[in-house]
C-alpha positions as CSV (number, residue, x, y, z in Angstrom):
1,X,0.0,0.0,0.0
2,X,1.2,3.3,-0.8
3,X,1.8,6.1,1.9
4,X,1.4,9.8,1.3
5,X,2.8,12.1,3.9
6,X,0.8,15.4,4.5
7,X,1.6,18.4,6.7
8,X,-1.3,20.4,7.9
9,X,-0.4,23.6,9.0
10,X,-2.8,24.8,12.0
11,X,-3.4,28.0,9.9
12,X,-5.8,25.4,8.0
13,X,-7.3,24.3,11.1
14,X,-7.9,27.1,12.7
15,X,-7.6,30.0,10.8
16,X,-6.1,33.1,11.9
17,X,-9.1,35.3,10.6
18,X,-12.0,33.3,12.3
19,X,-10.0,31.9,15.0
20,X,-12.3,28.9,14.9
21,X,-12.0,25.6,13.9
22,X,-12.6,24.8,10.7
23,X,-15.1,22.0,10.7
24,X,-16.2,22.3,6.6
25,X,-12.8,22.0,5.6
26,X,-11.7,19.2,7.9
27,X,-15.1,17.4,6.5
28,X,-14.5,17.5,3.2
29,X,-10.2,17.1,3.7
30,X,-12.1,13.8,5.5
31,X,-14.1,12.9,1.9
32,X,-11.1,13.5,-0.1
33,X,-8.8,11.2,2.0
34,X,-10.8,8.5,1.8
35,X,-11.7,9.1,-1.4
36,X,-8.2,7.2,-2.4
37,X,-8.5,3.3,-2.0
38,X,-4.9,2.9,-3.2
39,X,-2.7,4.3,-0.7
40,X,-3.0,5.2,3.1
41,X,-2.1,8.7,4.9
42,X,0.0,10.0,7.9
43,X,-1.2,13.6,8.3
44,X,1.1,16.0,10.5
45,X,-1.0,18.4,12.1
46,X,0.4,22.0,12.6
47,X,0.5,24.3,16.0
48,X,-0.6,27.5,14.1
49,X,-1.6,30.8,15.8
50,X,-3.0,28.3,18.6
51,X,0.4,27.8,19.7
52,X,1.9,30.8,19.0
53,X,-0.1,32.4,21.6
54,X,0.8,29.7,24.3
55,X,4.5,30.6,23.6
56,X,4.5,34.6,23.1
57,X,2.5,34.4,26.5
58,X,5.3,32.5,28.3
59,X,8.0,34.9,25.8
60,X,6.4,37.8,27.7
61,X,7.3,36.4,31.2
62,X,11.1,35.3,29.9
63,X,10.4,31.3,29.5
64,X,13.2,30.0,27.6
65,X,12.9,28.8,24.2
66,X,13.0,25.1,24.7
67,X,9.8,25.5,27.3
68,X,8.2,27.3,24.6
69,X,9.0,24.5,21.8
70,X,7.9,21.5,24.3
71,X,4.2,23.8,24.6
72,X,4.0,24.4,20.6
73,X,4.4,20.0,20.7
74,X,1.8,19.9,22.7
75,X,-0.4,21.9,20.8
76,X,0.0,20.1,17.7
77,X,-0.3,16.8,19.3
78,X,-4.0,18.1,20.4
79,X,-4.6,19.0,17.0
80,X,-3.6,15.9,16.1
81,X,-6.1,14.1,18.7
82,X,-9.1,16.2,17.0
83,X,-8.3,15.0,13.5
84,X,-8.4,11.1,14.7
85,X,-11.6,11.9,16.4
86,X,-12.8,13.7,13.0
87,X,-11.8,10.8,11.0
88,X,-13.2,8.4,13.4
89,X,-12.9,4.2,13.2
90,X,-11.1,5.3,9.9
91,X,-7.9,6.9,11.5
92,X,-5.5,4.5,14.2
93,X,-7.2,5.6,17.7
94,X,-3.2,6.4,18.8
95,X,-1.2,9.4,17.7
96,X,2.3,7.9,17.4
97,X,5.5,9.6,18.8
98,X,7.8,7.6,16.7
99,X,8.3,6.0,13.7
100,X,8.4,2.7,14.1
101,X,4.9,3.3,15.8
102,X,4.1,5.2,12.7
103,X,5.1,2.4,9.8
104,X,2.5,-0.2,12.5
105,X,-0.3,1.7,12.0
106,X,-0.3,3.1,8.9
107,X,-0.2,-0.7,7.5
108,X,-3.7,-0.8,9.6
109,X,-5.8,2.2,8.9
110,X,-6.3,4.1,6.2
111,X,-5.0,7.6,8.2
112,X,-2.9,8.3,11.2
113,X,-2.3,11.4,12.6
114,X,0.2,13.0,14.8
115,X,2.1,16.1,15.7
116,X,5.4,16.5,16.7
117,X,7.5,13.2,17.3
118,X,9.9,14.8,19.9
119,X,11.6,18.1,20.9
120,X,14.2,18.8,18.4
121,X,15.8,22.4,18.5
122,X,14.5,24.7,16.0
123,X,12.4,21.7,14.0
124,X,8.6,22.4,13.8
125,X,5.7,20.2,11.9
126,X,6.8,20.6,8.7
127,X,10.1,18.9,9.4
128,X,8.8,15.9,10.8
129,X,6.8,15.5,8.3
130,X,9.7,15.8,6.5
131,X,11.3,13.2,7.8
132,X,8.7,10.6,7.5
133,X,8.2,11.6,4.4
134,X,12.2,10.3,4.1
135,X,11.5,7.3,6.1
136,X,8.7,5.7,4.2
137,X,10.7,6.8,0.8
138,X,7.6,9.1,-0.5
139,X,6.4,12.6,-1.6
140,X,5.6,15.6,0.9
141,X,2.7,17.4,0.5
142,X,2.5,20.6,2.9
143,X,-0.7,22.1,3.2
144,X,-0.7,25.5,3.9
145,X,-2.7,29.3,4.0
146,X,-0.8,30.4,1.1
147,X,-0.8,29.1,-2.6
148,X,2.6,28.5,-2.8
149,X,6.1,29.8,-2.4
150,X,6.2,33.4,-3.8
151,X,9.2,35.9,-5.0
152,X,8.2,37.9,-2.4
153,X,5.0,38.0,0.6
154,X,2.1,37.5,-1.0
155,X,0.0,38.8,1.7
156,X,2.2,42.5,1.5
157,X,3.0,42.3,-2.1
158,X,0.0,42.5,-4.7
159,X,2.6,41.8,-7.4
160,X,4.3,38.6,-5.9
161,X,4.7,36.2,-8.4
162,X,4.6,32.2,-7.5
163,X,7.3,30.0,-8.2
164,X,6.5,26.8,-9.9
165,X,9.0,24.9,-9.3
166,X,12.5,25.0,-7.1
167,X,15.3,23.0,-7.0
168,X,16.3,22.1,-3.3
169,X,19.6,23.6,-3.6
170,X,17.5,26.8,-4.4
171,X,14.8,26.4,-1.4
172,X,17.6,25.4,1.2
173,X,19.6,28.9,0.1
174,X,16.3,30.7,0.6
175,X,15.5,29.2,4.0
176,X,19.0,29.2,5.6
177,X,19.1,32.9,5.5
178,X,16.2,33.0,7.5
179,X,16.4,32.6,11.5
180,X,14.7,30.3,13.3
181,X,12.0,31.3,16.3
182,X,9.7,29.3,18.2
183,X,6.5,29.3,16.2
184,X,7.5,30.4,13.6
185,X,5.0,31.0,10.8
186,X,7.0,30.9,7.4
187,X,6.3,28.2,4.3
188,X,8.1,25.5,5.4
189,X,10.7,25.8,8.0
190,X,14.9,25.5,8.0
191,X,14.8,22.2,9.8
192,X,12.5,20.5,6.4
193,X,14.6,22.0,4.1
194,X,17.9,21.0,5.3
195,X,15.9,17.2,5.3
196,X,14.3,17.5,1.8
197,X,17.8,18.7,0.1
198,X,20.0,16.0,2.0
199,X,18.0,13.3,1.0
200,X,15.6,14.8,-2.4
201,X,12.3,14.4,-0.7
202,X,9.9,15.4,-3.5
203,X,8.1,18.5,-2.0
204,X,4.5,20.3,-3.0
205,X,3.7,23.5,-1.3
206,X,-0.4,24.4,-2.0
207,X,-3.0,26.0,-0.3
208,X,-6.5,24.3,1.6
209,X,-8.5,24.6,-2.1
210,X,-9.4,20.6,-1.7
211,X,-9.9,20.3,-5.3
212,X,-6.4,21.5,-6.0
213,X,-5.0,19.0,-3.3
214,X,-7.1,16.2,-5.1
215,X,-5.8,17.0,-8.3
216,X,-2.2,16.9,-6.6
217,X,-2.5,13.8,-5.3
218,X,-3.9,12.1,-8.4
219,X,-1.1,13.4,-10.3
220,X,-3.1,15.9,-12.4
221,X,-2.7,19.8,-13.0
222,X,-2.6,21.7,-9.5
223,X,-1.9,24.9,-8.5
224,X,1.3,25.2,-6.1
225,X,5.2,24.9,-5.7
226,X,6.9,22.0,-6.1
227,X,10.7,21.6,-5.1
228,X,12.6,18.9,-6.3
Protein backbone atom coordinates (compact mmCIF):
# COMPACT_ATOMS: atom_id res chain seq x y z
CA UNK A 1 0.00 0.00 0.00
CA UNK A 2 1.22 3.33 -0.85
CA UNK A 3 1.75 6.05 1.92
CA UNK A 4 1.36 9.78 1.34
CA UNK A 5 2.78 12.12 3.95
CA UNK A 6 0.83 15.39 4.54
CA UNK A 7 1.63 18.45 6.70
CA UNK A 8 -1.31 20.43 7.90
CA UNK A 9 -0.42 23.58 9.02
CA UNK A 10 -2.75 24.78 11.99
CA UNK A 11 -3.44 28.00 9.90
CA UNK A 12 -5.80 25.38 8.03
CA UNK A 13 -7.29 24.32 11.10
CA UNK A 14 -7.91 27.11 12.71
CA UNK A 15 -7.62 30.03 10.85
CA UNK A 16 -6.11 33.07 11.91
CA UNK A 17 -9.12 35.31 10.56
CA UNK A 18 -11.98 33.30 12.33
CA UNK A 19 -9.96 31.86 15.00
CA UNK A 20 -12.34 28.90 14.87
CA UNK A 21 -12.02 25.63 13.85
CA UNK A 22 -12.63 24.83 10.66
CA UNK A 23 -15.05 21.96 10.74
CA UNK A 24 -16.24 22.35 6.62
CA UNK A 25 -12.82 22.04 5.62
CA UNK A 26 -11.69 19.18 7.86
CA UNK A 27 -15.15 17.43 6.55
CA UNK A 28 -14.51 17.50 3.20
CA UNK A 29 -10.18 17.09 3.70
CA UNK A 30 -12.09 13.84 5.48
CA UNK A 31 -14.10 12.89 1.93
CA UNK A 32 -11.07 13.49 -0.09
CA UNK A 33 -8.79 11.16 2.04
CA UNK A 34 -10.83 8.51 1.78
CA UNK A 35 -11.66 9.10 -1.44
CA UNK A 36 -8.20 7.23 -2.44
CA UNK A 37 -8.48 3.29 -1.98
CA UNK A 38 -4.93 2.93 -3.19
CA UNK A 39 -2.66 4.29 -0.67
CA UNK A 40 -2.98 5.24 3.15
CA UNK A 41 -2.10 8.67 4.93
CA UNK A 42 0.04 10.02 7.86
CA UNK A 43 -1.17 13.58 8.32
CA UNK A 44 1.11 16.01 10.50
CA UNK A 45 -1.01 18.35 12.15
CA UNK A 46 0.45 21.99 12.62
CA UNK A 47 0.48 24.26 15.95
CA UNK A 48 -0.61 27.55 14.06
CA UNK A 49 -1.60 30.80 15.76
CA UNK A 50 -3.02 28.30 18.60
CA UNK A 51 0.44 27.82 19.71
CA UNK A 52 1.86 30.80 19.01
CA UNK A 53 -0.12 32.37 21.59
CA UNK A 54 0.80 29.70 24.26
CA UNK A 55 4.46 30.64 23.61
CA UNK A 56 4.54 34.56 23.05
CA UNK A 57 2.45 34.39 26.47
CA UNK A 58 5.35 32.52 28.27
CA UNK A 59 8.00 34.94 25.81
CA UNK A 60 6.42 37.78 27.71
CA UNK A 61 7.34 36.41 31.21
CA UNK A 62 11.09 35.34 29.92
CA UNK A 63 10.40 31.29 29.47
CA UNK A 64 13.15 29.97 27.57
CA UNK A 65 12.94 28.81 24.19
CA UNK A 66 12.97 25.11 24.69
CA UNK A 67 9.80 25.47 27.27
CA UNK A 68 8.18 27.29 24.64
CA UNK A 69 8.97 24.52 21.79
CA UNK A 70 7.88 21.52 24.28
CA UNK A 71 4.24 23.83 24.62
CA UNK A 72 3.95 24.45 20.62
CA UNK A 73 4.41 20.03 20.65
CA UNK A 74 1.77 19.89 22.72
CA UNK A 75 -0.42 21.93 20.85
CA UNK A 76 0.00 20.06 17.73
CA UNK A 77 -0.32 16.76 19.31
CA UNK A 78 -3.95 18.13 20.44
CA UNK A 79 -4.64 18.98 17.04
CA UNK A 80 -3.56 15.85 16.09
CA UNK A 81 -6.08 14.09 18.68
CA UNK A 82 -9.09 16.24 16.97
CA UNK A 83 -8.31 14.96 13.46
CA UNK A 84 -8.40 11.08 14.73
CA UNK A 85 -11.63 11.95 16.42
CA UNK A 86 -12.84 13.74 13.01
CA UNK A 87 -11.83 10.79 11.03
CA UNK A 88 -13.24 8.40 13.40
CA UNK A 89 -12.87 4.23 13.24
CA UNK A 90 -11.12 5.26 9.86
CA UNK A 91 -7.92 6.90 11.49
CA UNK A 92 -5.52 4.51 14.22
CA UNK A 93 -7.21 5.62 17.69
CA UNK A 94 -3.21 6.36 18.77
CA UNK A 95 -1.16 9.42 17.75
CA UNK A 96 2.34 7.86 17.39
CA UNK A 97 5.51 9.62 18.78
CA UNK A 98 7.83 7.64 16.67
CA UNK A 99 8.25 6.01 13.70
CA UNK A 100 8.36 2.70 14.07
CA UNK A 101 4.94 3.29 15.78
CA UNK A 102 4.08 5.19 12.69
CA UNK A 103 5.06 2.36 9.77
CA UNK A 104 2.54 -0.19 12.48
CA UNK A 105 -0.32 1.68 12.01
CA UNK A 106 -0.29 3.09 8.86
CA UNK A 107 -0.16 -0.68 7.47
CA UNK A 108 -3.72 -0.82 9.64
CA UNK A 109 -5.85 2.18 8.89
CA UNK A 110 -6.35 4.10 6.24
CA UNK A 111 -5.03 7.62 8.16
CA UNK A 112 -2.91 8.25 11.18
CA UNK A 113 -2.28 11.44 12.58
CA UNK A 114 0.16 12.96 14.77
CA UNK A 115 2.05 16.06 15.72
CA UNK A 116 5.38 16.54 16.65
CA UNK A 117 7.46 13.18 17.32
CA UNK A 118 9.85 14.80 19.92
CA UNK A 119 11.62 18.07 20.92
CA UNK A 120 14.19 18.77 18.39
CA UNK A 121 15.77 22.37 18.49
CA UNK A 122 14.49 24.74 15.97
CA UNK A 123 12.43 21.73 14.04
CA UNK A 124 8.65 22.36 13.75
CA UNK A 125 5.74 20.25 11.93
CA UNK A 126 6.77 20.57 8.67
CA UNK A 127 10.08 18.90 9.37
CA UNK A 128 8.84 15.92 10.83
CA UNK A 129 6.79 15.47 8.27
CA UNK A 130 9.69 15.75 6.47
CA UNK A 131 11.28 13.18 7.82
CA UNK A 132 8.71 10.60 7.52
CA UNK A 133 8.20 11.59 4.39
CA UNK A 134 12.16 10.31 4.14
CA UNK A 135 11.47 7.30 6.13
CA UNK A 136 8.74 5.73 4.19
CA UNK A 137 10.69 6.84 0.75
CA UNK A 138 7.55 9.07 -0.54
CA UNK A 139 6.42 12.64 -1.64
CA UNK A 140 5.57 15.60 0.94
CA UNK A 141 2.69 17.40 0.54
CA UNK A 142 2.54 20.58 2.89
CA UNK A 143 -0.66 22.12 3.21
CA UNK A 144 -0.71 25.54 3.91
CA UNK A 145 -2.71 29.30 3.96
CA UNK A 146 -0.76 30.38 1.12
CA UNK A 147 -0.78 29.06 -2.64
CA UNK A 148 2.61 28.45 -2.79
CA UNK A 149 6.07 29.83 -2.40
CA UNK A 150 6.22 33.42 -3.83
CA UNK A 151 9.19 35.90 -4.96
CA UNK A 152 8.18 37.93 -2.44
CA UNK A 153 4.99 37.97 0.63
CA UNK A 154 2.14 37.46 -1.02
CA UNK A 155 0.04 38.79 1.72
CA UNK A 156 2.23 42.46 1.49
CA UNK A 157 2.96 42.26 -2.06
CA UNK A 158 0.01 42.52 -4.75
CA UNK A 159 2.65 41.82 -7.42
CA UNK A 160 4.25 38.62 -5.93
CA UNK A 161 4.66 36.24 -8.39
CA UNK A 162 4.56 32.17 -7.46
CA UNK A 163 7.34 30.03 -8.19
CA UNK A 164 6.47 26.79 -9.95
CA UNK A 165 8.95 24.95 -9.26
CA UNK A 166 12.45 25.05 -7.13
CA UNK A 167 15.35 23.04 -7.00
CA UNK A 168 16.27 22.07 -3.30
CA UNK A 169 19.62 23.61 -3.58
CA UNK A 170 17.50 26.81 -4.37
CA UNK A 171 14.79 26.44 -1.45
CA UNK A 172 17.56 25.40 1.21
CA UNK A 173 19.62 28.86 0.07
CA UNK A 174 16.28 30.75 0.57
CA UNK A 175 15.55 29.16 4.00
CA UNK A 176 19.00 29.18 5.58
CA UNK A 177 19.12 32.92 5.48
CA UNK A 178 16.23 32.99 7.51
CA UNK A 179 16.38 32.63 11.51
CA UNK A 180 14.68 30.30 13.32
CA UNK A 181 12.04 31.30 16.34
CA UNK A 182 9.72 29.34 18.16
CA UNK A 183 6.47 29.25 16.18
CA UNK A 184 7.52 30.37 13.59
CA UNK A 185 4.99 31.03 10.80
CA UNK A 186 7.03 30.85 7.41
CA UNK A 187 6.32 28.19 4.31
CA UNK A 188 8.05 25.48 5.39
CA UNK A 189 10.66 25.82 8.04
CA UNK A 190 14.86 25.51 8.02
CA UNK A 191 14.81 22.17 9.82
CA UNK A 192 12.46 20.54 6.43
CA UNK A 193 14.59 22.03 4.14
CA UNK A 194 17.89 20.98 5.26
CA UNK A 195 15.88 17.16 5.25
CA UNK A 196 14.25 17.47 1.76
CA UNK A 197 17.84 18.65 0.15
CA UNK A 198 19.96 16.02 1.96
CA UNK A 199 17.97 13.34 0.98
CA UNK A 200 15.59 14.80 -2.39
CA UNK A 201 12.26 14.37 -0.74
CA UNK A 202 9.94 15.37 -3.53
CA UNK A 203 8.08 18.48 -2.04
CA UNK A 204 4.52 20.25 -2.95
CA UNK A 205 3.72 23.49 -1.32
CA UNK A 206 -0.39 24.37 -1.98
CA UNK A 207 -3.00 26.03 -0.34
CA UNK A 208 -6.51 24.35 1.61
CA UNK A 209 -8.51 24.57 -2.15
CA UNK A 210 -9.44 20.59 -1.66
CA UNK A 211 -9.85 20.27 -5.35
CA UNK A 212 -6.38 21.48 -5.96
CA UNK A 213 -4.99 19.03 -3.29
CA UNK A 214 -7.11 16.25 -5.07
CA UNK A 215 -5.84 17.02 -8.26
CA UNK A 216 -2.19 16.92 -6.62
CA UNK A 217 -2.53 13.80 -5.28
CA UNK A 218 -3.89 12.07 -8.44
CA UNK A 219 -1.13 13.42 -10.28
CA UNK A 220 -3.10 15.86 -12.37
CA UNK A 221 -2.68 19.81 -12.99
CA UNK A 222 -2.64 21.72 -9.49
CA UNK A 223 -1.89 24.89 -8.52
CA UNK A 224 1.28 25.21 -6.10
CA UNK A 225 5.20 24.87 -5.65
CA UNK A 226 6.89 21.97 -6.14
CA UNK A 227 10.69 21.63 -5.13
CA UNK A 228 12.61 18.90 -6.35
Amino acid sequence: MKVEVLSLGGSVIIPKSTDNIDVKFLKEFKKILLSFKDRNFVVVAGGGSTARKYMQALGSIGVEKKSKCLIGIALTRLHARLLTYFFGKCAAPQNPTNLKDIRKLVKKYKVVFTGALRYEEDNTSDGTAAKIANYFRTSFVNVTDVKGLFNKDPKKYKDAKLIRTISFQEFNKIMSKMQYSPGQHFILDQHAAKIIKKHKVKTVILDKNLRNLKNCLQGKKFLGTIIQ
